[in-house]
Chimera marker file (.cmm) of the C-alpha trace (Angstrom):
<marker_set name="trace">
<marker id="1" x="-99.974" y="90.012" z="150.503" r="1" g="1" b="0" radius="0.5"/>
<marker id="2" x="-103.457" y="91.115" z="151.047" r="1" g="1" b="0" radius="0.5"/>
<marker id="3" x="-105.438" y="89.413" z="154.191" r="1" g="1" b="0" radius="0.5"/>
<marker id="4" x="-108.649" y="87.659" z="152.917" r="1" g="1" b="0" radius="0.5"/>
<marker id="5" x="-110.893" y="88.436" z="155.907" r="1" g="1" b="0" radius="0.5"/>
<marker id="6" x="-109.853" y="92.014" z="155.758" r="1" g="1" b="0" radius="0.5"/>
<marker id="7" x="-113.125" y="93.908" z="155.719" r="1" g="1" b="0" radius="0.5"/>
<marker id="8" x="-111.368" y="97.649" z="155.273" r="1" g="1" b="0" radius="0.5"/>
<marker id="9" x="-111.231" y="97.252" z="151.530" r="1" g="1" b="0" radius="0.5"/>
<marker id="10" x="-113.290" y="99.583" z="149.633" r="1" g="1" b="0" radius="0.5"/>
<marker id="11" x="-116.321" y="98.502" z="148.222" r="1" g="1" b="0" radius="0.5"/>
<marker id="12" x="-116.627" y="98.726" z="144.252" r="1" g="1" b="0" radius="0.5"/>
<marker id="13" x="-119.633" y="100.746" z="143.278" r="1" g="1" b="0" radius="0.5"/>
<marker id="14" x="-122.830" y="99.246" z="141.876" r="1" g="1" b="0" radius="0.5"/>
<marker id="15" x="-123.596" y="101.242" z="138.304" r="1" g="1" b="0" radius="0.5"/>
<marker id="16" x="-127.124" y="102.855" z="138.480" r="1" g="1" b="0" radius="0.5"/>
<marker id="17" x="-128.508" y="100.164" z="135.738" r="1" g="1" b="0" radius="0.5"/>
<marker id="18" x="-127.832" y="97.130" z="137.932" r="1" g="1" b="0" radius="0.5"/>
<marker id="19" x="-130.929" y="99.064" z="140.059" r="1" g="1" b="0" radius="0.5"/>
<marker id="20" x="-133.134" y="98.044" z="137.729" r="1" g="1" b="0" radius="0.5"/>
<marker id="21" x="-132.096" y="95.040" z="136.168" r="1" g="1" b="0" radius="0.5"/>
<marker id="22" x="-134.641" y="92.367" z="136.260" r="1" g="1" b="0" radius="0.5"/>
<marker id="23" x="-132.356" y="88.934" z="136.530" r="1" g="1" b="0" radius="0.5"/>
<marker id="24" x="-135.716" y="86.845" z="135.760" r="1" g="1" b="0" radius="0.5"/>
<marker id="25" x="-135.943" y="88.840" z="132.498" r="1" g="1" b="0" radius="0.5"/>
<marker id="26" x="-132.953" y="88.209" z="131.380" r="1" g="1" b="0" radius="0.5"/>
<marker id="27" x="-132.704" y="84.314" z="131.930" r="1" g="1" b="0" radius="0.5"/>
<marker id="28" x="-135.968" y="84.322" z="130.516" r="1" g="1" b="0" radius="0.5"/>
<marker id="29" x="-134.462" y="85.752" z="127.289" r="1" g="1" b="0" radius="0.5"/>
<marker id="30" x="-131.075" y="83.565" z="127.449" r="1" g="1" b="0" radius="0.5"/>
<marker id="31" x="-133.636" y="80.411" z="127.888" r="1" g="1" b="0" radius="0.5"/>
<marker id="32" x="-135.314" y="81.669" z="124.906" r="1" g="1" b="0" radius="0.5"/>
<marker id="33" x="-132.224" y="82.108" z="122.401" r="1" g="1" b="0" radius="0.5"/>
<marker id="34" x="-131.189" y="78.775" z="123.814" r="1" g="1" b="0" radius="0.5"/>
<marker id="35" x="-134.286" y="77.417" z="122.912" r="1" g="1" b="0" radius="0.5"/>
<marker id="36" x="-134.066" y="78.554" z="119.487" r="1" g="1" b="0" radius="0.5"/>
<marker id="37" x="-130.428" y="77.946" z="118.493" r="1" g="1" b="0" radius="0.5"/>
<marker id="38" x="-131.401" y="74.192" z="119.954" r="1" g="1" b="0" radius="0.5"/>
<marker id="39" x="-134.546" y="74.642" z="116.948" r="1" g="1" b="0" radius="0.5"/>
<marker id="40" x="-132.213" y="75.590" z="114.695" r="1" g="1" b="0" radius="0.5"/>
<marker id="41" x="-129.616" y="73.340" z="115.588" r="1" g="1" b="0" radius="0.5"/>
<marker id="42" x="-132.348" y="70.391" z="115.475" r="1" g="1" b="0" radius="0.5"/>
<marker id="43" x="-133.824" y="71.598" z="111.658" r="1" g="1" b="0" radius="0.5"/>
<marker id="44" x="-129.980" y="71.291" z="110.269" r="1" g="1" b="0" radius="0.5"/>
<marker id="45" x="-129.565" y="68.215" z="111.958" r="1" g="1" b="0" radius="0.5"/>
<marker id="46" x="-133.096" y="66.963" z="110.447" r="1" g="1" b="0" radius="0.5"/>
<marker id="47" x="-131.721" y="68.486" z="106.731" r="1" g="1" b="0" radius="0.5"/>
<marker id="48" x="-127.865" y="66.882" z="107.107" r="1" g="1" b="0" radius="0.5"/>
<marker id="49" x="-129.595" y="63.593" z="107.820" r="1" g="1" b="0" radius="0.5"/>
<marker id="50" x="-132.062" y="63.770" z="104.321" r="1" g="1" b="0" radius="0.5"/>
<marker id="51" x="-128.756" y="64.674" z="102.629" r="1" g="1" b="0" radius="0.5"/>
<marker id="52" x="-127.290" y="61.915" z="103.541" r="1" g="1" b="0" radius="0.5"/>
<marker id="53" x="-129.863" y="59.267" z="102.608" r="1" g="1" b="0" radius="0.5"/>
<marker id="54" x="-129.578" y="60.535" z="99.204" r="1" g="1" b="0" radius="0.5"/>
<marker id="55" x="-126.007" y="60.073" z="99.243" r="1" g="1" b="0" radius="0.5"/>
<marker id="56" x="-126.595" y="56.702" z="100.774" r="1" g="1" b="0" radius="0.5"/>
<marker id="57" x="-129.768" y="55.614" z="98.167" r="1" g="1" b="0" radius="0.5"/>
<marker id="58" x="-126.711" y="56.888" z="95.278" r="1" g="1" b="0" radius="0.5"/>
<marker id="59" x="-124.091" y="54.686" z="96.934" r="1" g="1" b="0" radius="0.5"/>
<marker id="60" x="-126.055" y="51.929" z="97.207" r="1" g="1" b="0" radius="0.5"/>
<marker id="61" x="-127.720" y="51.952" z="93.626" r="1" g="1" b="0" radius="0.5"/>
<marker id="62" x="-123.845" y="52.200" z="91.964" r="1" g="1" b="0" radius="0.5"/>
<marker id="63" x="-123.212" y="49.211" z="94.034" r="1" g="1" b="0" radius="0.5"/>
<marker id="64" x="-126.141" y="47.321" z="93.009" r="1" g="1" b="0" radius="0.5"/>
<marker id="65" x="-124.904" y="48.126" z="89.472" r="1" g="1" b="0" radius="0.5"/>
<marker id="66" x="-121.279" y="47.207" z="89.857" r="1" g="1" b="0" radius="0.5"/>
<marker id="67" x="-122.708" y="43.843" z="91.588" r="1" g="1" b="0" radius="0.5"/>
<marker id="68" x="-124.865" y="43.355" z="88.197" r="1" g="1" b="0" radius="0.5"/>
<marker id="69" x="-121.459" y="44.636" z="86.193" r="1" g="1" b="0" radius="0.5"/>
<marker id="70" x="-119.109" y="41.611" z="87.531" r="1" g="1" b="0" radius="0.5"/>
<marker id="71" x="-122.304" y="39.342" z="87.449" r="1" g="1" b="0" radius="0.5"/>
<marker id="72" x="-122.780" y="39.456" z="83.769" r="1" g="1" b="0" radius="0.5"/>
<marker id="73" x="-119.440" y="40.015" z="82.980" r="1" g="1" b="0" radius="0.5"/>
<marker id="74" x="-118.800" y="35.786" z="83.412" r="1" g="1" b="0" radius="0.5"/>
<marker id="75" x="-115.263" y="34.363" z="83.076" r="1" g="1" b="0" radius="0.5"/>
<marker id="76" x="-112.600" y="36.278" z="81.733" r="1" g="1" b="0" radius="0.5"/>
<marker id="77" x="-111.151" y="35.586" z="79.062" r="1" g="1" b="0" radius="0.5"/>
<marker id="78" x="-107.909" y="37.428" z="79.549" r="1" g="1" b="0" radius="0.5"/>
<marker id="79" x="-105.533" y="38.830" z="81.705" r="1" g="1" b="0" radius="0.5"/>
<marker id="80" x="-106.883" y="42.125" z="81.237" r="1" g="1" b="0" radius="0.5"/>
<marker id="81" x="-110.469" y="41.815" z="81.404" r="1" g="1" b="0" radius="0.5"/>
<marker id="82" x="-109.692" y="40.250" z="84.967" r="1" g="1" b="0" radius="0.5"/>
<marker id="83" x="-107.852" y="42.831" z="86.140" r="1" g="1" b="0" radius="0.5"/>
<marker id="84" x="-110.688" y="44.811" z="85.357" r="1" g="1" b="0" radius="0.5"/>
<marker id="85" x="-113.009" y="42.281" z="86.645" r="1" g="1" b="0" radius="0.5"/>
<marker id="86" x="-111.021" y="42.783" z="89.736" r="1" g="1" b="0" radius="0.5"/>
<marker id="87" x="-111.025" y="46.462" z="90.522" r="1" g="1" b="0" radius="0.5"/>
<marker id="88" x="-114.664" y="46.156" z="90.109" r="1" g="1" b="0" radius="0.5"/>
<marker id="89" x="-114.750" y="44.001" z="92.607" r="1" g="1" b="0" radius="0.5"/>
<marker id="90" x="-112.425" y="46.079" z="95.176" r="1" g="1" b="0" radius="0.5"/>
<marker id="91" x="-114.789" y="48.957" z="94.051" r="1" g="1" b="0" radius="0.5"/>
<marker id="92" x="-117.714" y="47.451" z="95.274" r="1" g="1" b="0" radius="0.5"/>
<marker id="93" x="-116.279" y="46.544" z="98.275" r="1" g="1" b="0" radius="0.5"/>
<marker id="94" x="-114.990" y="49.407" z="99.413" r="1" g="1" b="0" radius="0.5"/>
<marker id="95" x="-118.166" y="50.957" z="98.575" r="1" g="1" b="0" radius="0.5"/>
<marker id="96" x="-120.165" y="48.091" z="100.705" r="1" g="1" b="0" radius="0.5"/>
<marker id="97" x="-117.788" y="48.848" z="103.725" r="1" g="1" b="0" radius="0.5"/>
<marker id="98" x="-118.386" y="52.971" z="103.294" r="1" g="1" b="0" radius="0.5"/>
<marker id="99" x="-122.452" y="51.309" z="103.247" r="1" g="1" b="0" radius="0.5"/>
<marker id="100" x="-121.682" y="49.610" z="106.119" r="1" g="1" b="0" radius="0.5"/>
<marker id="101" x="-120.320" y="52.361" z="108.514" r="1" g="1" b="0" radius="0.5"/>
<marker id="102" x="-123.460" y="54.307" z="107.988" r="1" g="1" b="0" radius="0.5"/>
<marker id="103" x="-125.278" y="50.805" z="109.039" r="1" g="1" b="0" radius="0.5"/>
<marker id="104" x="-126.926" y="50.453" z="105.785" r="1" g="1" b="0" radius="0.5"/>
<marker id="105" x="-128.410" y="46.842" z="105.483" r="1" g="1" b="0" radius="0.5"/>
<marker id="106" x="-130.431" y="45.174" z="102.594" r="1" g="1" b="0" radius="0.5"/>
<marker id="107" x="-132.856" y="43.279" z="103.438" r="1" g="1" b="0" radius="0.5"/>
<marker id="108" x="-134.666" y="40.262" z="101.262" r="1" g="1" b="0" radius="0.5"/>
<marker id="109" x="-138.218" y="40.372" z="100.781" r="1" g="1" b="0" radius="0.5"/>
<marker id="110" x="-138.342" y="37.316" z="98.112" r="1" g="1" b="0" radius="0.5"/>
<marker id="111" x="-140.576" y="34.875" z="99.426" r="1" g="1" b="0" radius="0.5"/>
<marker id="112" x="-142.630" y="36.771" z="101.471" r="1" g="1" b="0" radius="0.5"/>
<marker id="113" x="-146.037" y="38.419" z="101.332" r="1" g="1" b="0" radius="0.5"/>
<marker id="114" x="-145.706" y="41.589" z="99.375" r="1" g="1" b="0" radius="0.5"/>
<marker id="115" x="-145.540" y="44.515" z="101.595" r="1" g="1" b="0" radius="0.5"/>
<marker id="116" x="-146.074" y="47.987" z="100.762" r="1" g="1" b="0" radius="0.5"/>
<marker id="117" x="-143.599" y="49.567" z="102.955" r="1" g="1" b="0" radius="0.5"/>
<marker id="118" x="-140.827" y="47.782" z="102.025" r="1" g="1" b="0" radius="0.5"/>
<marker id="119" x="-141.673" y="47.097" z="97.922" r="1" g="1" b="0" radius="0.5"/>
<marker id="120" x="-142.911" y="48.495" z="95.066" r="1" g="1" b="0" radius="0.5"/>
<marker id="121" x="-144.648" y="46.317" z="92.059" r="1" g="1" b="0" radius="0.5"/>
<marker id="122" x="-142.549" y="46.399" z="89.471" r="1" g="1" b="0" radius="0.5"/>
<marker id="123" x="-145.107" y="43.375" z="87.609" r="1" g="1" b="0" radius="0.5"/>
<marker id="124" x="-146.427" y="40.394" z="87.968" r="1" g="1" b="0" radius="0.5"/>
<marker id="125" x="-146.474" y="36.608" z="87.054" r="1" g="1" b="0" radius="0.5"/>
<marker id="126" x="-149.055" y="34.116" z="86.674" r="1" g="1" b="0" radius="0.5"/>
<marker id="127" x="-148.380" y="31.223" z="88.558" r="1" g="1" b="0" radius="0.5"/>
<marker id="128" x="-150.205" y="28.527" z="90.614" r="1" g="1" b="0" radius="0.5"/>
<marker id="129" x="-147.022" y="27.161" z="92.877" r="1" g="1" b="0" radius="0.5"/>
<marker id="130" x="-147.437" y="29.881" z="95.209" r="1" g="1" b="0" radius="0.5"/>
<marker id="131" x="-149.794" y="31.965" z="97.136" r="1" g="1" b="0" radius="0.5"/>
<marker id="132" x="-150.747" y="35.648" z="94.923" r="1" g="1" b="0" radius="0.5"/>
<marker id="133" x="-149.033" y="38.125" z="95.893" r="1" g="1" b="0" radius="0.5"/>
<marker id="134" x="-145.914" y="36.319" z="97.344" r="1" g="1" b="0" radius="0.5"/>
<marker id="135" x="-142.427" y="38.096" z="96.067" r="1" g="1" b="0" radius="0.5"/>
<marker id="136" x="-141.210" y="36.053" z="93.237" r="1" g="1" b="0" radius="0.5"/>
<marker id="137" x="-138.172" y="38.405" z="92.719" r="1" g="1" b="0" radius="0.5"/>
<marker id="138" x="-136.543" y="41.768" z="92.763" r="1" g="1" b="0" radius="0.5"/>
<marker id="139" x="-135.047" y="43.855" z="90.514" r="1" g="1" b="0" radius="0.5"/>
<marker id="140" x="-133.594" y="46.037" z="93.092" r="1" g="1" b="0" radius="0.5"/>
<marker id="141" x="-133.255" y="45.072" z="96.710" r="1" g="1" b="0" radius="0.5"/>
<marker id="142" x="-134.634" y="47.045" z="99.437" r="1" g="1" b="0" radius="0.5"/>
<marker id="143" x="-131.948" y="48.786" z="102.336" r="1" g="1" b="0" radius="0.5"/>
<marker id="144" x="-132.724" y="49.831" z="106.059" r="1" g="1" b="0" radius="0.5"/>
<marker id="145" x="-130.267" y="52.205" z="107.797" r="1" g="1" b="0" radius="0.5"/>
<marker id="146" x="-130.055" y="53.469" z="111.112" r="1" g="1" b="0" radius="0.5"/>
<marker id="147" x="-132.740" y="56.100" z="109.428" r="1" g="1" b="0" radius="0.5"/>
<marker id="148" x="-135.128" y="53.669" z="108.692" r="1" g="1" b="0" radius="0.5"/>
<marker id="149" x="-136.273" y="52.631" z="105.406" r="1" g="1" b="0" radius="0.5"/>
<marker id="150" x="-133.617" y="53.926" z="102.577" r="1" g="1" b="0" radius="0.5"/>
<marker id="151" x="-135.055" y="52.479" z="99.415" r="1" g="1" b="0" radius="0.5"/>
<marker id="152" x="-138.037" y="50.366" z="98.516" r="1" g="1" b="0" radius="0.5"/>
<marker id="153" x="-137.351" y="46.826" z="96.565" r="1" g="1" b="0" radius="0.5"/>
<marker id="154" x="-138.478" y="46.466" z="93.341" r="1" g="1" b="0" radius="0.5"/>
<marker id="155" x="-140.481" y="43.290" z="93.049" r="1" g="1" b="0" radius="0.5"/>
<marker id="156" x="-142.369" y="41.088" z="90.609" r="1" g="1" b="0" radius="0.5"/>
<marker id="157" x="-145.042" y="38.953" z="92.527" r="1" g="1" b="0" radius="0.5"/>
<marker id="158" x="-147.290" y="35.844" z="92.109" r="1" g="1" b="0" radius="0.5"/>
<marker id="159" x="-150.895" y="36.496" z="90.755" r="1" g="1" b="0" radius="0.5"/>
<marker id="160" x="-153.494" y="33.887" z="89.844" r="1" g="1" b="0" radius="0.5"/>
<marker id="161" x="-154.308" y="35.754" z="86.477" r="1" g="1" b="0" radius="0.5"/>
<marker id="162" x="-153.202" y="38.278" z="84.432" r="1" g="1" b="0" radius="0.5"/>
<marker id="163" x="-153.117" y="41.626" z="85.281" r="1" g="1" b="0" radius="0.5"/>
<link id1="1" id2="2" r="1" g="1" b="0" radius="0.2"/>
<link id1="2" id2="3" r="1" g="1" b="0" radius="0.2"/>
<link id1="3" id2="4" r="1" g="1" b="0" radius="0.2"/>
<link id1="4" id2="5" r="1" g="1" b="0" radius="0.2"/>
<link id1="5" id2="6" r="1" g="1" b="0" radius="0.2"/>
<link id1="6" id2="7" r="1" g="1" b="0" radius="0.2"/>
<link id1="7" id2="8" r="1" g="1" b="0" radius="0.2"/>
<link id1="8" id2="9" r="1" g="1" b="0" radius="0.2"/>
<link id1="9" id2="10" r="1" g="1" b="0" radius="0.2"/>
<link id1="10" id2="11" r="1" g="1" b="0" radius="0.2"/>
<link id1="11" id2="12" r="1" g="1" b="0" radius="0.2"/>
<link id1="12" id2="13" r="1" g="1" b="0" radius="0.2"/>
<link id1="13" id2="14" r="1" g="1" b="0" radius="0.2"/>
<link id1="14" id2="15" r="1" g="1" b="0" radius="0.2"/>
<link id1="15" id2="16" r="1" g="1" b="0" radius="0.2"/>
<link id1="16" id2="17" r="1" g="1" b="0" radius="0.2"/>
<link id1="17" id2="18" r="1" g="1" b="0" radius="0.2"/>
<link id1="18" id2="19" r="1" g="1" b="0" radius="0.2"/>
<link id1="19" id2="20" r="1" g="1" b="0" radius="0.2"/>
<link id1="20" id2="21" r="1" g="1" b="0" radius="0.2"/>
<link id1="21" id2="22" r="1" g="1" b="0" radius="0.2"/>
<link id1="22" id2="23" r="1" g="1" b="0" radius="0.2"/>
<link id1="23" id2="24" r="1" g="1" b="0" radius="0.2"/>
<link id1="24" id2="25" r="1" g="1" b="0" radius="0.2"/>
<link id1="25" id2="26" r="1" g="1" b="0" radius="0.2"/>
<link id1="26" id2="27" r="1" g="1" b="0" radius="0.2"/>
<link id1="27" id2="28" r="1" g="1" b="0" radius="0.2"/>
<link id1="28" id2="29" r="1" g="1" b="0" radius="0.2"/>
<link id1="29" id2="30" r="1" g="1" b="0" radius="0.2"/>
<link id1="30" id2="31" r="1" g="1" b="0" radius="0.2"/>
<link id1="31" id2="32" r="1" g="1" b="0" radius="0.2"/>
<link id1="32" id2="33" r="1" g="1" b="0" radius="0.2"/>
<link id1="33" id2="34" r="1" g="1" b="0" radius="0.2"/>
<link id1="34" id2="35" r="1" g="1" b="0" radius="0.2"/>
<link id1="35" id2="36" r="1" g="1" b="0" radius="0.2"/>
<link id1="36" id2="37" r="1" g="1" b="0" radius="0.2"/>
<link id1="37" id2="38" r="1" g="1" b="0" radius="0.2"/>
<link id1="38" id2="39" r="1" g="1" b="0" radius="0.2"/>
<link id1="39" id2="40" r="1" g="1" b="0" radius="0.2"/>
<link id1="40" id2="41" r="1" g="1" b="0" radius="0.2"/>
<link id1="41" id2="42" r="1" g="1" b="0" radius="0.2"/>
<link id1="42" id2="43" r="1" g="1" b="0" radius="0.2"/>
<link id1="43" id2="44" r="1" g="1" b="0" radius="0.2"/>
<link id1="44" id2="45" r="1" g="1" b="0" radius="0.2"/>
<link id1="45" id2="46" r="1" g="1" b="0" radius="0.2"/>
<link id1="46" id2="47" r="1" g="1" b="0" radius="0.2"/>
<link id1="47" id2="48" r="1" g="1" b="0" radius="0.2"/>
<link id1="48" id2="49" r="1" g="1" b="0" radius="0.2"/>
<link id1="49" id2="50" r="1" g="1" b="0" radius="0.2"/>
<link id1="50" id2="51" r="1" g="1" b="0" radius="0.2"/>
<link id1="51" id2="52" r="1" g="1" b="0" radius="0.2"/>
<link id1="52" id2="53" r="1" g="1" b="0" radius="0.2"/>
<link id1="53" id2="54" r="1" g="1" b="0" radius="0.2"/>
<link id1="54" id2="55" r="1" g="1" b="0" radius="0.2"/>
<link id1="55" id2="56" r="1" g="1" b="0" radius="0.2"/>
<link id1="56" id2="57" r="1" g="1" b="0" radius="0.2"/>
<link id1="57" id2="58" r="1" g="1" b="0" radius="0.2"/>
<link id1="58" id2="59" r="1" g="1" b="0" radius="0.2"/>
<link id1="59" id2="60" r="1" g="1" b="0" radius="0.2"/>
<link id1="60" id2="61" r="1" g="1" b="0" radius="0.2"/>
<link id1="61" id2="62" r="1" g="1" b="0" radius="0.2"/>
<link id1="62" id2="63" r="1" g="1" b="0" radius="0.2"/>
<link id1="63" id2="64" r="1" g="1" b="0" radius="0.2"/>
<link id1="64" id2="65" r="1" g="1" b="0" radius="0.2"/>
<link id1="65" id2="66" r="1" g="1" b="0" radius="0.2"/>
<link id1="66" id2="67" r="1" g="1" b="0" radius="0.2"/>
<link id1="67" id2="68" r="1" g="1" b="0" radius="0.2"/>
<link id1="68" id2="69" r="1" g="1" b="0" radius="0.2"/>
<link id1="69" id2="70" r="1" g="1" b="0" radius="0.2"/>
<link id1="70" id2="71" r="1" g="1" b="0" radius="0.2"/>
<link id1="71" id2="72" r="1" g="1" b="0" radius="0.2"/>
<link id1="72" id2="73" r="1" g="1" b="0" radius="0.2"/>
<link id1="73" id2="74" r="1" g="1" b="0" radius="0.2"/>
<link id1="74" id2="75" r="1" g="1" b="0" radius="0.2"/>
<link id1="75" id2="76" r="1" g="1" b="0" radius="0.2"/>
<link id1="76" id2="77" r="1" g="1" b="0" radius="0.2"/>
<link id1="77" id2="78" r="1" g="1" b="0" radius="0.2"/>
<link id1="78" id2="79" r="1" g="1" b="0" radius="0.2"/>
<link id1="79" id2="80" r="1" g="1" b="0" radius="0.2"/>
<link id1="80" id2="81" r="1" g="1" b="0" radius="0.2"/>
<link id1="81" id2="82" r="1" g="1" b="0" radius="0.2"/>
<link id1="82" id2="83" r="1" g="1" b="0" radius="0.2"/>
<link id1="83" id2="84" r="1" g="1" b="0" radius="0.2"/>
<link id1="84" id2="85" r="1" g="1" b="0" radius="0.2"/>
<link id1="85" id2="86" r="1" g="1" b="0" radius="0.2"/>
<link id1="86" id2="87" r="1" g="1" b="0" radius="0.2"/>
<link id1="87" id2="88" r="1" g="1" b="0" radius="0.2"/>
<link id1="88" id2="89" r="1" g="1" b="0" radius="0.2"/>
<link id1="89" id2="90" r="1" g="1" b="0" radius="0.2"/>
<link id1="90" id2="91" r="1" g="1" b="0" radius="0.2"/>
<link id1="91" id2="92" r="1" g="1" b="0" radius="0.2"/>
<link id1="92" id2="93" r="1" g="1" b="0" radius="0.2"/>
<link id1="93" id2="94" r="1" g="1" b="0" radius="0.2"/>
<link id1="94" id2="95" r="1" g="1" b="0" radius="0.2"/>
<link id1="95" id2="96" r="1" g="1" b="0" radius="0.2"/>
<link id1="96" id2="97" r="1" g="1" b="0" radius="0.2"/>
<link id1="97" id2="98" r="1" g="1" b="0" radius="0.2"/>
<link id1="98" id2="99" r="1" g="1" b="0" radius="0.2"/>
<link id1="99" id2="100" r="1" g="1" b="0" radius="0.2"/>
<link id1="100" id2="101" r="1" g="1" b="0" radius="0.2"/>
<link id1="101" id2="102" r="1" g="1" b="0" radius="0.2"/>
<link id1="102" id2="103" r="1" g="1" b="0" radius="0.2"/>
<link id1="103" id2="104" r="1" g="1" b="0" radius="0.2"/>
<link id1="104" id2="105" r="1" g="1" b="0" radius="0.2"/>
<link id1="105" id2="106" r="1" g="1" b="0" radius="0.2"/>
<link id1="106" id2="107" r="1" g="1" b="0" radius="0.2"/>
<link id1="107" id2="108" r="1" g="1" b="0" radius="0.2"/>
<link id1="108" id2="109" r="1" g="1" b="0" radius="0.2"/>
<link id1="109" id2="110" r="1" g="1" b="0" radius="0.2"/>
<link id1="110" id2="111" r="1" g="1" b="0" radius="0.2"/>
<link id1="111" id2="112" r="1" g="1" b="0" radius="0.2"/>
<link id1="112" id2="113" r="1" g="1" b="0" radius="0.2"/>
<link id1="113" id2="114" r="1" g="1" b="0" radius="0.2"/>
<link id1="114" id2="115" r="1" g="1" b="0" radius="0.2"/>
<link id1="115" id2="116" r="1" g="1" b="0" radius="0.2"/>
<link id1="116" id2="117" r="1" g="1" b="0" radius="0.2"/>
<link id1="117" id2="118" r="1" g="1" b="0" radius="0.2"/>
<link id1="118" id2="119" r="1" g="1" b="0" radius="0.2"/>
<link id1="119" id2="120" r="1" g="1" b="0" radius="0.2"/>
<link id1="120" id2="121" r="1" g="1" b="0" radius="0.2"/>
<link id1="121" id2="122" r="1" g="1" b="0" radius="0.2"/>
<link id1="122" id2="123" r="1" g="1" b="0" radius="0.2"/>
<link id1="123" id2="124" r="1" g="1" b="0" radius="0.2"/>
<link id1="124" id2="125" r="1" g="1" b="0" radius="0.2"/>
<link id1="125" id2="126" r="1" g="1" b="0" radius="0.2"/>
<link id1="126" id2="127" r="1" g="1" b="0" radius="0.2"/>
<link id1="127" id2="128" r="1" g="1" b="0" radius="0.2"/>
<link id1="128" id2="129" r="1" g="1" b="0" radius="0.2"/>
<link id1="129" id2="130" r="1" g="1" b="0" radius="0.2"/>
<link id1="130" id2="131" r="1" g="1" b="0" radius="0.2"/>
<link id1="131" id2="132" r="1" g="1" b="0" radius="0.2"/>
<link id1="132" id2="133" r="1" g="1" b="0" radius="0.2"/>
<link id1="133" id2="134" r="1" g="1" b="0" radius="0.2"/>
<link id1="134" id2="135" r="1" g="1" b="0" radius="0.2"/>
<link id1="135" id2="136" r="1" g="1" b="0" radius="0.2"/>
<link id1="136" id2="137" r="1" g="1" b="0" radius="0.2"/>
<link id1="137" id2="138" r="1" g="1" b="0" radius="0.2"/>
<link id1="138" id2="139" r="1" g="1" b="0" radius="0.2"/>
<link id1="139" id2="140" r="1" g="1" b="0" radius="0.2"/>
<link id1="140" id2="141" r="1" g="1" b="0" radius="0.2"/>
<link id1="141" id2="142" r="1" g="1" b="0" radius="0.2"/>
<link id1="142" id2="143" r="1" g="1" b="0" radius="0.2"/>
<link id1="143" id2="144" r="1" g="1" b="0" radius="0.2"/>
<link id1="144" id2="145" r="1" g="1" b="0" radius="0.2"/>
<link id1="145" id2="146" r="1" g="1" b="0" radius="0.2"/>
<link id1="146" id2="147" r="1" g="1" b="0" radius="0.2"/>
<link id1="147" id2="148" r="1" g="1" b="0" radius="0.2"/>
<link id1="148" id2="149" r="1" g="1" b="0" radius="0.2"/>
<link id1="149" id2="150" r="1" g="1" b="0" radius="0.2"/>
<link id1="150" id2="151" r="1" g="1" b="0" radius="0.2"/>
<link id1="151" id2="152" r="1" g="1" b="0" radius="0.2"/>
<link id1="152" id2="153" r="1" g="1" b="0" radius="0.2"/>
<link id1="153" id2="154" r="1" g="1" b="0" radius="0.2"/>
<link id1="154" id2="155" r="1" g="1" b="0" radius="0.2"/>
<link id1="155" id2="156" r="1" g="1" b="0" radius="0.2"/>
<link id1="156" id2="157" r="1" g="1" b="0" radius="0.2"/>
<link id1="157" id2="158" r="1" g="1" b="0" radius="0.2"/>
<link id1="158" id2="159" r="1" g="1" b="0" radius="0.2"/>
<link id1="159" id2="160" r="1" g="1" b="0" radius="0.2"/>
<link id1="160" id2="161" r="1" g="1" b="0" radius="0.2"/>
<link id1="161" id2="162" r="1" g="1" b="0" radius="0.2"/>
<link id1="162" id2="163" r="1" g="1" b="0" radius="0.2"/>
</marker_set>
């Protein structure tokens, strides 16, 4: 067993290069490729993220149409038709809980003040029991996620006169 504080050792010898190396160089360059690969890194991020709100906008507009599906659909009139009635349901659901992990949320704009960032005018109605431009309906409901906006409602609103 070697002694630690035994100072008799030789001593390994430094290569010529290490002479002229320049240490503030070369973090300078390692702080550079860091910098980019964090660029890089950031601009895939920014992509994955658009991917997935068009994953999330599809989700969400099959379950708006399986909602409309079972809506329409009524009372069955036999066993099979609600057994099919059913898995449509279970569908949607499982659909609304794969929504819900990726905190999509959709919101109701009916009754308010039409708003341009949330809605698009689909039409309009003439009508005198509310104020213009107040949301009648929708045809499709706007969703938030942790993104921000996902999809703009679809919405008919309140006008004094056609047009």
């Amino acid at each position: 067993m070697s002694d630690p504080f035994d100072t008799h050792e030789d001593y390994l010898p430094v290569p010529p290069s290490a002479v002229d190396a320049d240490p503030a160089q070369t973090i300078r360059e390692l702080m550079f490729r860091v910098s980019k690969l964090e660029q890089d890194l950031a601009e895939r991020d920014t992509a994955a993220q658009g991917d997935l709100a068009e994953v999330m906008v599809d989700l969400v507009s099959i379950s708006d149409e399986l909602n409309q599906i079972v809506q329409r659909w009524g009372i069955a009139t036999n066993a099979q038709e609600a057994a099919m009635v059913r898995a449509l349901v279970s569908l949607g659901r499982k659909i609304q809980q794969a929504l819900a992990k990726q905190e999509v949320k959709q919101i109701s704009v009916v009754g308010q003040p039409y708003n341009a960032q949330t809605s698009e005018i689909t039409g309009t109605e003439v009508t005198t029991s509310v104020i213009p431009n107040t949301v009648l309906r929708e045809s499709e409901p706007a969703y938030t996620w942790k993104g921000g906006l996902l999809r703009k409602a679809q919405v008919v609103v309140a006008s004094r006169s056609e047009g």
